[in-house]
MARBA-484488 format. One record per residue (C-alpha): x, y, z. Coordinates in steps of 0.05 Angstrom, whole numbers, plus 32768, in hexadecimal, padded with zeros to 4 digits. Example, Ala and Ser with C-alpha at 12.3 -4.5 7.8 and 13.67 -1.06 7.14 Angstrom:
<sites>
site u=80F6 | v=7FA6 | w=809C
site u=8111 | v=7FEB | w=808F
</sites>
This chain:
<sites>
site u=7A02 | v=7B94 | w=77FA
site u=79FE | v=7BC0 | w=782F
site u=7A31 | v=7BB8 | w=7869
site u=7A11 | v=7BCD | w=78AF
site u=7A1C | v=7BB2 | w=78F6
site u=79DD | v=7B99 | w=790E
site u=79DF | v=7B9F | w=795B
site u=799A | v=7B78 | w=7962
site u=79B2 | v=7B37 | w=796D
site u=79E4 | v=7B2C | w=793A
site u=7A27 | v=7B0D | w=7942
site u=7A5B | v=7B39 | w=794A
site u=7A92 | v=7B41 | w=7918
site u=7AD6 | v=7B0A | w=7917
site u=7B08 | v=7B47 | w=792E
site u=7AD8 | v=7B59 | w=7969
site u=7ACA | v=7B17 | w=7982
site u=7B15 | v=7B0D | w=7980
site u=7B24 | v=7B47 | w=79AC
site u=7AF3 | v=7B36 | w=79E1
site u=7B0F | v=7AE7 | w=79EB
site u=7B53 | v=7B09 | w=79F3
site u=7B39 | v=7B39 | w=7A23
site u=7B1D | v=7B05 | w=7A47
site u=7B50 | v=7ADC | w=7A4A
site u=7B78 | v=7B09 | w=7A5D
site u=7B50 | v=7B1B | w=7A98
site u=7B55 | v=7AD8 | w=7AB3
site u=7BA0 | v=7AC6 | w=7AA8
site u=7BA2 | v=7B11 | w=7ADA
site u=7B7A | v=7AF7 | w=7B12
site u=7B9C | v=7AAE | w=7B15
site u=7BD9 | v=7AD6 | w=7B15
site u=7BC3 | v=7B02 | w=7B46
site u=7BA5 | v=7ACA | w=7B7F
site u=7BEA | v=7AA4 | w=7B6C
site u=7C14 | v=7AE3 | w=7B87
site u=7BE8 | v=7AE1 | w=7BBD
site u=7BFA | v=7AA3 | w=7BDC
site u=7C40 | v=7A9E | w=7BD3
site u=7C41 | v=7ADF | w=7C00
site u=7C17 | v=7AB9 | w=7C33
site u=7C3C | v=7A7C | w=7C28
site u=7C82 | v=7AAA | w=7C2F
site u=7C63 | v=7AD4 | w=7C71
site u=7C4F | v=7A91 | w=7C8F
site u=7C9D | v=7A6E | w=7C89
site u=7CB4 | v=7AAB | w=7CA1
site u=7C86 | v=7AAB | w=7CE4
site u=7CAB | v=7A8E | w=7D1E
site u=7C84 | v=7A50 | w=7D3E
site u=7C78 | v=7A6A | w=7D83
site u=7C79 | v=7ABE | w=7D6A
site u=7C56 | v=7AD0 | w=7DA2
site u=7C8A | v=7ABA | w=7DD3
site u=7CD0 | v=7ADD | w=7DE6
site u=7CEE | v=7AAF | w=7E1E
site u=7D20 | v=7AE8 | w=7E26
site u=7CEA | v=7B27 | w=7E28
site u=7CCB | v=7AF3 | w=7E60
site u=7D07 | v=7AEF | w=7E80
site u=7D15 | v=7B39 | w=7E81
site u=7CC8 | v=7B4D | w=7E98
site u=7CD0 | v=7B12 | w=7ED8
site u=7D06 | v=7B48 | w=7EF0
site u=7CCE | v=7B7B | w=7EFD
site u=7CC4 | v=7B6D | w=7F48
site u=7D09 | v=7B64 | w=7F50
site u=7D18 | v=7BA4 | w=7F2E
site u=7CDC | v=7BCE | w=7F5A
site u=7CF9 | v=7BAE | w=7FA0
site u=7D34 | v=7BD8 | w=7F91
site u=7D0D | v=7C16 | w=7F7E
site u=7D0E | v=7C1D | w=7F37
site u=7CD1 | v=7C35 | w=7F14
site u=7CA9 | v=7C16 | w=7EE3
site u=7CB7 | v=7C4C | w=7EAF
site u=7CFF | v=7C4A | w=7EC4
site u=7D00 | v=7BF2 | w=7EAE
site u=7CDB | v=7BFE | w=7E71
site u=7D0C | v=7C37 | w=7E57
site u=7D43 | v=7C12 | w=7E69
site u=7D3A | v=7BD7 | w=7E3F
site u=7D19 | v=7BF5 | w=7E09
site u=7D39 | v=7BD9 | w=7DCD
site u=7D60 | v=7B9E | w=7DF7
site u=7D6C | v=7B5C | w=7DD4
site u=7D91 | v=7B1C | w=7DE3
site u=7DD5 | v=7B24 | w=7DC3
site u=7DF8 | v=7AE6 | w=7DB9
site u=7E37 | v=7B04 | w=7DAC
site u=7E3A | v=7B1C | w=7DF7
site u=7E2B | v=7ACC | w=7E0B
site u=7E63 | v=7ABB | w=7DDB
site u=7EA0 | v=7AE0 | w=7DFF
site u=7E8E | v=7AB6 | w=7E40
site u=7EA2 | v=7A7C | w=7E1D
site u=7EE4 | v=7A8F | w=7DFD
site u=7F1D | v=7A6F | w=7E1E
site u=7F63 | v=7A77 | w=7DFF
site u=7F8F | v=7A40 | w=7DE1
site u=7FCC | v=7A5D | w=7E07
site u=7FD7 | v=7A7F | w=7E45
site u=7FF1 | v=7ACC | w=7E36
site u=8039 | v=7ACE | w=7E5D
site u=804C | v=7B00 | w=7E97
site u=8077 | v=7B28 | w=7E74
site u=804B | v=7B30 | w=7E2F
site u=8011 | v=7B4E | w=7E55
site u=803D | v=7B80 | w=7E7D
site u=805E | v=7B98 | w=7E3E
site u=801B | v=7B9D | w=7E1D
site u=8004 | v=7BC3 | w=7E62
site u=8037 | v=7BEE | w=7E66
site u=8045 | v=7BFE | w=7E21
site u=8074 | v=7C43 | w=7E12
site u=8035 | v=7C57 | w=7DF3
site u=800D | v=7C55 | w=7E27
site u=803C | v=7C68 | w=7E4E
site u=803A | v=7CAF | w=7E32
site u=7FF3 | v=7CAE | w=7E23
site u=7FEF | v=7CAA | w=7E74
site u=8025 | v=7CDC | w=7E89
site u=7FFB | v=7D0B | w=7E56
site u=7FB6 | v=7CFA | w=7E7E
site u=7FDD | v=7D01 | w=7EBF
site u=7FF3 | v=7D4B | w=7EB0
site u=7FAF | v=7D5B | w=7E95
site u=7F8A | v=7D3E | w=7ECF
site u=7FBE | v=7D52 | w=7F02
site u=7F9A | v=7D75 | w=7F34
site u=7F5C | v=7D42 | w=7F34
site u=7F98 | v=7D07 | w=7F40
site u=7FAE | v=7D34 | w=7F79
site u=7F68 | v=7D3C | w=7F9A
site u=7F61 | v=7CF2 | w=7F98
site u=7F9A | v=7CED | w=7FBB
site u=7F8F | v=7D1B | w=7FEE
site u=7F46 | v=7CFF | w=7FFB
site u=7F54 | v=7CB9 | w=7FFD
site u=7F9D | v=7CB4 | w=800A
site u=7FA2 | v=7C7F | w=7FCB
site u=7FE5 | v=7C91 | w=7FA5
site u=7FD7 | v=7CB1 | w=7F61
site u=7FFF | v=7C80 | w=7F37
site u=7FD8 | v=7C49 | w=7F42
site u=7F94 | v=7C74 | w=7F38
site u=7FB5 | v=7C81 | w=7EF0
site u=7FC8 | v=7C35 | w=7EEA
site u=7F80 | v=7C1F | w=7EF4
site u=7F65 | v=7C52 | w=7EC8
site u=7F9E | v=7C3E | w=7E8C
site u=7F8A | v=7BF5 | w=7E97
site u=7F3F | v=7BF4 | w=7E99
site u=7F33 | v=7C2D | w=7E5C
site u=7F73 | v=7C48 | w=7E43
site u=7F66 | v=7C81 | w=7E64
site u=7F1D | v=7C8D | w=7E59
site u=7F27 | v=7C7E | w=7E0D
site u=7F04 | v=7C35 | w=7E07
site u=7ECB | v=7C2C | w=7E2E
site u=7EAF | v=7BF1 | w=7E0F
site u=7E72 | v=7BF8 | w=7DE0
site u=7E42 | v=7BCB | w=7DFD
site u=7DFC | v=7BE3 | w=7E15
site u=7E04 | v=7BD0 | w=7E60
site u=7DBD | v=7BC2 | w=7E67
site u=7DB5 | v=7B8E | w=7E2B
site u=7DF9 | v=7B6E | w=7E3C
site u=7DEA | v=7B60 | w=7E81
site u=7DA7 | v=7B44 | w=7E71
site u=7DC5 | v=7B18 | w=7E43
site u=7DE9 | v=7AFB | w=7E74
site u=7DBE | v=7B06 | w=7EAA
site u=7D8F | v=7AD7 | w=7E7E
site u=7DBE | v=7AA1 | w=7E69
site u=7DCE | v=7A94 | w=7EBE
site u=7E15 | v=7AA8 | w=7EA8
site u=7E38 | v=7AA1 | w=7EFD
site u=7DF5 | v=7A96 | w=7F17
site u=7DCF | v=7ADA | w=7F27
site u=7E0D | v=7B04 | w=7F2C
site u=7DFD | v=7B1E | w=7EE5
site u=7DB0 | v=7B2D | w=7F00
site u=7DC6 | v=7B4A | w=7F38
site u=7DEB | v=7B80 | w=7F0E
site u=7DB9 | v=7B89 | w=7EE4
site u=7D88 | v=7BA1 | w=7F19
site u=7DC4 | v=7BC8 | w=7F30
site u=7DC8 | v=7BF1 | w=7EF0
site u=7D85 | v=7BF8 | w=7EF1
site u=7D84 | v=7C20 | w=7F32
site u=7DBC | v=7C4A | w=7F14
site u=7D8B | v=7C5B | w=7EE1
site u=7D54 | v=7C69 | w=7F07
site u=7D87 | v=7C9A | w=7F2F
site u=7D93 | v=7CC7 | w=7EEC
site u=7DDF | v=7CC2 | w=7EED
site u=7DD7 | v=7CA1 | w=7EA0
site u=7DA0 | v=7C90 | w=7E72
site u=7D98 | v=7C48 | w=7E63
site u=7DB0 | v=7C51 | w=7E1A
site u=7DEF | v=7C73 | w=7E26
site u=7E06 | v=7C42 | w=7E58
site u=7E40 | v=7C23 | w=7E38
site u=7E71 | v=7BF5 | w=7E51
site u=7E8D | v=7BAB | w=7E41
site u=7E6C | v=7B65 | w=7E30
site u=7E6A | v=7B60 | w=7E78
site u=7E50 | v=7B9A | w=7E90
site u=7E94 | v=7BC5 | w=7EAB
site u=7E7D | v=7C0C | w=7E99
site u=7E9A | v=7C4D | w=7E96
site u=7EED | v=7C62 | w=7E9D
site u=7EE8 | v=7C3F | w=7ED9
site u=7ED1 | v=7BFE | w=7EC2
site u=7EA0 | v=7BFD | w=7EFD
site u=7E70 | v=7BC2 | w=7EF8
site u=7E2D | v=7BE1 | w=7F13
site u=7E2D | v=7BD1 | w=7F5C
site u=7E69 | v=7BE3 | w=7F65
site u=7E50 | v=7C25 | w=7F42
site u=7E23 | v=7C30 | w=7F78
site u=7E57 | v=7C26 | w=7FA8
site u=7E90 | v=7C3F | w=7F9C
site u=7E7D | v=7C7E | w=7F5F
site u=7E8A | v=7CC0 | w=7F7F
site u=7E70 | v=7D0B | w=7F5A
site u=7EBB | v=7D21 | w=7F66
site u=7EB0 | v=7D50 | w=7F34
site u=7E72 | v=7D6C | w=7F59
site u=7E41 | v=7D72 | w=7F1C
site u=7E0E | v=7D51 | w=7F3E
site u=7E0B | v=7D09 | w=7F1D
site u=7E43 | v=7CD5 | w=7F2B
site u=7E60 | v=7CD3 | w=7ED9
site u=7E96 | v=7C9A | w=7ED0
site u=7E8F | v=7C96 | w=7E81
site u=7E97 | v=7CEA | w=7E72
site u=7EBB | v=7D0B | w=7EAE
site u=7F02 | v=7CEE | w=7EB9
site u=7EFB | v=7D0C | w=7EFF
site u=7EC4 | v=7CE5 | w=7F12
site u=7EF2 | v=7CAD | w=7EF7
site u=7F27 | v=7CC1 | w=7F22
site u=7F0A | v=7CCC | w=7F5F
site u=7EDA | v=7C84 | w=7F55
site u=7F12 | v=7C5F | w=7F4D
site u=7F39 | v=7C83 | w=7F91
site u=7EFF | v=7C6E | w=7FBA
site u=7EFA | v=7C29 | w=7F9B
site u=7F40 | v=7C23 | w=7FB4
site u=7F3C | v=7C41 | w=7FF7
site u=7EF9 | v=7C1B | w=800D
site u=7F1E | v=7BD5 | w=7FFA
site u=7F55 | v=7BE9 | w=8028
site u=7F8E | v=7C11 | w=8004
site u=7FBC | v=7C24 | w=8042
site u=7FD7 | v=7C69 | w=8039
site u=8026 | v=7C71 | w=802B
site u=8033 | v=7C2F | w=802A
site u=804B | v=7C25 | w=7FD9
site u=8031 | v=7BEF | w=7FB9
site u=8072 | v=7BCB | w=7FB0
site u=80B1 | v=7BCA | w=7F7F
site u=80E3 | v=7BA3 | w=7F65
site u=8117 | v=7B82 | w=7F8C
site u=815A | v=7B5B | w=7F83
site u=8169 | v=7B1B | w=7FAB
site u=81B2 | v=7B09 | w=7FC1
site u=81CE | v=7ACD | w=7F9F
site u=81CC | v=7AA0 | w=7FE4
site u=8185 | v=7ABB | w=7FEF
site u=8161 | v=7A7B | w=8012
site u=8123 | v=7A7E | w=7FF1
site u=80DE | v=7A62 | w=8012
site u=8093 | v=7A5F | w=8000
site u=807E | v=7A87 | w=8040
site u=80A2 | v=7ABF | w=801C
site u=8074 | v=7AC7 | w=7FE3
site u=803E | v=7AB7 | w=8012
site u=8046 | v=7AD1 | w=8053
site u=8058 | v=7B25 | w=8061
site u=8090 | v=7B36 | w=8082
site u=80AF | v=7B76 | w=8091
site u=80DC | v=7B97 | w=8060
site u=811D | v=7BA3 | w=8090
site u=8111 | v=7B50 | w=8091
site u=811E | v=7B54 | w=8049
site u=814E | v=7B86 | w=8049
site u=817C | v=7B54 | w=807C
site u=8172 | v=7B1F | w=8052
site u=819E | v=7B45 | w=8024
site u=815C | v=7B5C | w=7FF5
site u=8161 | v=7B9B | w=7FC9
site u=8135 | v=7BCB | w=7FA4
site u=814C | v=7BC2 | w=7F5B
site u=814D | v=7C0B | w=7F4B
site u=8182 | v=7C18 | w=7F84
site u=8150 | v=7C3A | w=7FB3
site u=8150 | v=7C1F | w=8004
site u=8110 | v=7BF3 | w=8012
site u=80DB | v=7C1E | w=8042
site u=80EC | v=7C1D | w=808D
site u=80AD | v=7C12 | w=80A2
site u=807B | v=7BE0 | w=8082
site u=807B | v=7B8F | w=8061
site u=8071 | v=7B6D | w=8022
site u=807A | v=7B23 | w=8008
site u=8098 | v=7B0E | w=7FCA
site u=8075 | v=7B10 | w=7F8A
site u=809D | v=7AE2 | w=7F56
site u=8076 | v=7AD5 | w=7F12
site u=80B5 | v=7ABF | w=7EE7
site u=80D8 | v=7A99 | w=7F12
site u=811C | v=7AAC | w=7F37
site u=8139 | v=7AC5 | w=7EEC
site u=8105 | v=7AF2 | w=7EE7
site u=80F7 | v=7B2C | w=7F05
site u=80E4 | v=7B31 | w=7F56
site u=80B1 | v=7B5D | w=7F7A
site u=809F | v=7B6D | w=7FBE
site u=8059 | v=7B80 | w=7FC1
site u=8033 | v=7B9F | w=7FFB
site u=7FEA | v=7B93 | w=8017
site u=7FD8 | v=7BD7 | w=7FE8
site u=7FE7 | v=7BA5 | w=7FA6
site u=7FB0 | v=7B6D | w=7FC1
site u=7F7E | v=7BB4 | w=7FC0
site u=7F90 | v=7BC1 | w=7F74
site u=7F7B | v=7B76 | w=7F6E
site u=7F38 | v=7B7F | w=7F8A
site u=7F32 | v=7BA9 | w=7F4E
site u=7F43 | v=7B74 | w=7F20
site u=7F55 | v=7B30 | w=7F44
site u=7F94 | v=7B29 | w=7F1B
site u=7FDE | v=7B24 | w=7F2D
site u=7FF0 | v=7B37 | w=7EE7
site u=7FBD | v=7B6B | w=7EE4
site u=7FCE | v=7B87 | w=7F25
site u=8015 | v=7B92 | w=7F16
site u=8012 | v=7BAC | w=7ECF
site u=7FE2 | v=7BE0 | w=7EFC
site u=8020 | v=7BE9 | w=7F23
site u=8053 | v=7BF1 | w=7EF7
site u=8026 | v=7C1F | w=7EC5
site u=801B | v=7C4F | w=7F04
site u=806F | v=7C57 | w=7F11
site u=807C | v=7C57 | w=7ECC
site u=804D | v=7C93 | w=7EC1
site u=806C | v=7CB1 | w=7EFF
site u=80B5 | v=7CA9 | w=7ED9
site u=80C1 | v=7C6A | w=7EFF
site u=80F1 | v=7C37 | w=7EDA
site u=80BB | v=7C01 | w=7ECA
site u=80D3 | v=7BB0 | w=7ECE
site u=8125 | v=7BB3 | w=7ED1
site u=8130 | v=7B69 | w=7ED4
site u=8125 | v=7B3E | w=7E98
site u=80EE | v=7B14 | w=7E8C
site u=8100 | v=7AC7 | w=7E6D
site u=80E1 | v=7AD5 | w=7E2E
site u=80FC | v=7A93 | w=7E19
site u=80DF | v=7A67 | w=7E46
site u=80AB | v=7A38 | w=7E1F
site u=8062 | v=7A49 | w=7E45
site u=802F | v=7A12 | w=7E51
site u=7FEA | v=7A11 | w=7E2F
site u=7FAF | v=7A19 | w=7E58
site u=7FA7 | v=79CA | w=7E46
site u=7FED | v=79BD | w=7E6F
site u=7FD6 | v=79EA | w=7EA1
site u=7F9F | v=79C8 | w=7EAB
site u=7FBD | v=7985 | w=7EB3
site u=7FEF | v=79A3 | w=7EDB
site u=7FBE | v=79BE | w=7F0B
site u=7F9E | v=7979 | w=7F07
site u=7FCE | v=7952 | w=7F18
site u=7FE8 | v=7977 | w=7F57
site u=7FA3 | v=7979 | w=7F75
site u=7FA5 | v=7930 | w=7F6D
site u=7FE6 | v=7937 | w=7F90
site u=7FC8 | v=795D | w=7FCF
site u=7FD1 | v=79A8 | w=7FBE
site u=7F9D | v=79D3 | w=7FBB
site u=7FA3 | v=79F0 | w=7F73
site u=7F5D | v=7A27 | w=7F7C
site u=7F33 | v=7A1B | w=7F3B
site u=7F55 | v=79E4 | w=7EFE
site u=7F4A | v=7A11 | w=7EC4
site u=7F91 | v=7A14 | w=7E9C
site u=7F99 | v=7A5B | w=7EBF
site u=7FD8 | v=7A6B | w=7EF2
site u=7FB6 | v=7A91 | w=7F2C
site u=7FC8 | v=7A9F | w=7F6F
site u=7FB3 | v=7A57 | w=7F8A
site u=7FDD | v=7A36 | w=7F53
site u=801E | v=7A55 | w=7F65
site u=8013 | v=7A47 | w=7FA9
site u=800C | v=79FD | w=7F9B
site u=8042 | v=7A02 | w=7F74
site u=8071 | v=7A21 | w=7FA7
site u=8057 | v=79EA | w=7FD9
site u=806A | v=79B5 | w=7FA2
site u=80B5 | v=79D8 | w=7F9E
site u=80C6 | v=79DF | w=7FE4
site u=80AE | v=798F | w=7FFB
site u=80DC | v=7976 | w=7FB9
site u=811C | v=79A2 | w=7FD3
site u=8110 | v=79DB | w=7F8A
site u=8110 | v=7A24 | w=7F9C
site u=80C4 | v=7A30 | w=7FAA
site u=80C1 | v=7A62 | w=7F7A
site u=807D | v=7A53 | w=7F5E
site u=8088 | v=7A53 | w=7F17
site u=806A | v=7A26 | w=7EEE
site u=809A | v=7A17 | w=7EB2
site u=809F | v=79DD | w=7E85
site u=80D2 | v=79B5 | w=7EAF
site u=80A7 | v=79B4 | w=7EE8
site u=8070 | v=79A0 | w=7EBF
site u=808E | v=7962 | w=7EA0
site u=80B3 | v=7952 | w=7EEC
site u=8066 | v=7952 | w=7F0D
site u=803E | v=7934 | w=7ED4
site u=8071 | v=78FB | w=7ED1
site u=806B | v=78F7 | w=7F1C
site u=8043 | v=78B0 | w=7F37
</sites>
């Protein structure tokens, strides 16, 4: 018999009919696989799609600025290059919130201040930036120790000027109604710097809050106070240091600073001094002082001419200041006591000055912001007016608490220890 394939019509052979339901099947395990891939990857892009993708409450938020923005003369290309790339950054939102356990003592933020390093890092910068600290001087009459205290304070002498894009971080919080419109406010601020050309939106940098530059200048004040001291034709507080300088001269002198008057010192009371609250409070003139038997404490004669009021932080066993209206201007820089002194005593200790002579009571238990609080609390229930109850000693507090001393017959020293803390809150 004859073997042939008969392609007419007859079946084909067992191996080829085998092949072809293989091939088949094949074929259609393939395309369920294939529709299967398909929708998971549908499924997966749909999970993945926010609800409401086509809304950005904060991109709303920032184009609603617009008009605000064009009233004060910036440009439309100007507001779209400068938040190109803005986003919300929670982490800016987050540092408004944090609120310490404890409440950082005096004397720990002065020696952090006015560290020996820093100390020589600024008499360094002071040599190398002599003749721009003496120009600043000359121009505004401000005395040169305190323009190098401010500078060591805000950036460590130009060497940390905060990271943040000024822009974004004041939108943030500009968004979030962080102190009402203050935050806005700035924002449009920097946005007229922009639209000036002194800096490009990107390289903007300052802090969470929006302090930029050596200077630490939030943006209006930019616009106020910057000066091109340098004279390169742009007002630079983040690259030139004498920009930095001479910004932070005229910041000083338009809030006030009185030429050759010092700032203050340290001072020495007699053991019979007769201590009252109007001396903290109320400036009298220094040959007052000097006949109530008052001394410097490094052994020079207090000015002739001039007055001050007592500055006591630690109490009468810690050290004493007498502080001039010039110290109040350094606090319009920073609204801070301790700030304003570590300003201060960084200046004269950069100048060779002797720094704090007296010793601080680095033993003294400190309250928490909690007992601070109550504190504050419970003299306002009492009658005093305490400023703001939020576990911080200010200004206001230690003028209650001076009140509080001198009507119970205690030294009106304003210092807030743990005795007086347990005498008031067990007080009916």
């Amino acid at each position: 018999m004859n073997s042939r394939i008969d392609v007419g019509g007859a079946n084909p052979p067992h191996e080829a009919r085998t092949r072809a339901f293989l091939l088949s099947a094949l074929l259609r395990v393939f395309i369920v696989a294939l529709g299967l891939a398909s929708f998971v990857l549908s499924a997966n892009a749909a999970v993945k799609r926010p609800v409401h993708s086509h809304r950005d409450p904060f991109r709303e938020y920032i184009a609603s600025l617009w008009p605000l923005a064009e009233e004060r003369g910036v440009s439309r290309p100007t507001f779209d290059k400068a938040f190109a790339g803005v986003f919300f950054d929670p982490k800016v939102v987050a540092m408004t919130e944090a609120q310490p356990e404890f409440v950082r003592p005096i004397w720990d933020y002065i020696a952090s201040a006015v560290s020996p390093e820093r100390v020589e890092r600024g008499r360094a910068k002071a040599a190398a930036v002599n003749a721009w600290l003496a120009k600043a001087k000359e121009t505004y009459g401000v005395d040169d120790g305190v323009i190098i205290g401010v500078w060591g304070l805000e950036t460590d002498f130009g060497d940390n000027l905060g990271s943040n894009n000024v822009v974004g971080a004041l939108a943030t919080l500009a968004y979030v109604r962080f102190r009402g419109d203050y935050f806005r406010d700035e924002l449009l601020a920097a946005l007229v710097i922009v639209e000036h050309g002194d800096i490009p939106p990107q390289v903007m940098l300052g802090s969470w809050a929006g302090a930029m530059g050596q200077t630490q200048f939030m943006p209006s004040s930019y616009l106020a106070y910057a000066v091109d001291f340098e004279g390169h034709g742009r007002r630079d507080i983040w690259k030139s240091e004498a920009d930095a300088i001479g910004s932070t001269a005229n910041y000083l002198a338009k809030h006030g600073w009185t030429k050759g008057l010092p700032w203050g010192f340290e001072v020495a009371l007699p053991p019979n001094f007769a201590l009252t609250a109007a001396d903290s409070s109320s400036p009298a003139p220094f040959s007052s002082f000097a006949a109530r038997g008052v001394k410097r404490a490094d052994g020079l004669p207090l000015p002739e001419k001039g007055e001050g009021r007592l500055l006591i932080l630690a109490g009468l066993k810690g050290p004493l200041f007498l502080v001039t209206g010039n110290f109040d201007v350094i606090k319009a820089y920073n609204n801070s006591t301790a700030y304003a002194l570590s300003v201060a005593v960084l200046g004269d200790a950069v100048k060779g000055g002797l720094g704090v002579i007296a010793p601080w009571p680095t033993t003294d238990p400190q309250l928490t912001a909690a007992q601070i609080q109550s504190l504050q609390a419970k003299l306002k229930t009492m009658g005093y007016e305490v400023g703001e109850i939020d576990g911080r000693i200010g200004d206001a507090m230690r003028a209650a608490v001076r009140a509080y001393q001198e009507r119970n017959g205690l030294p009106p020293d304003g210092y807030a220890d743990l005795a007086l803390f347990n005498r008031i809150s067990s007080a009916r």
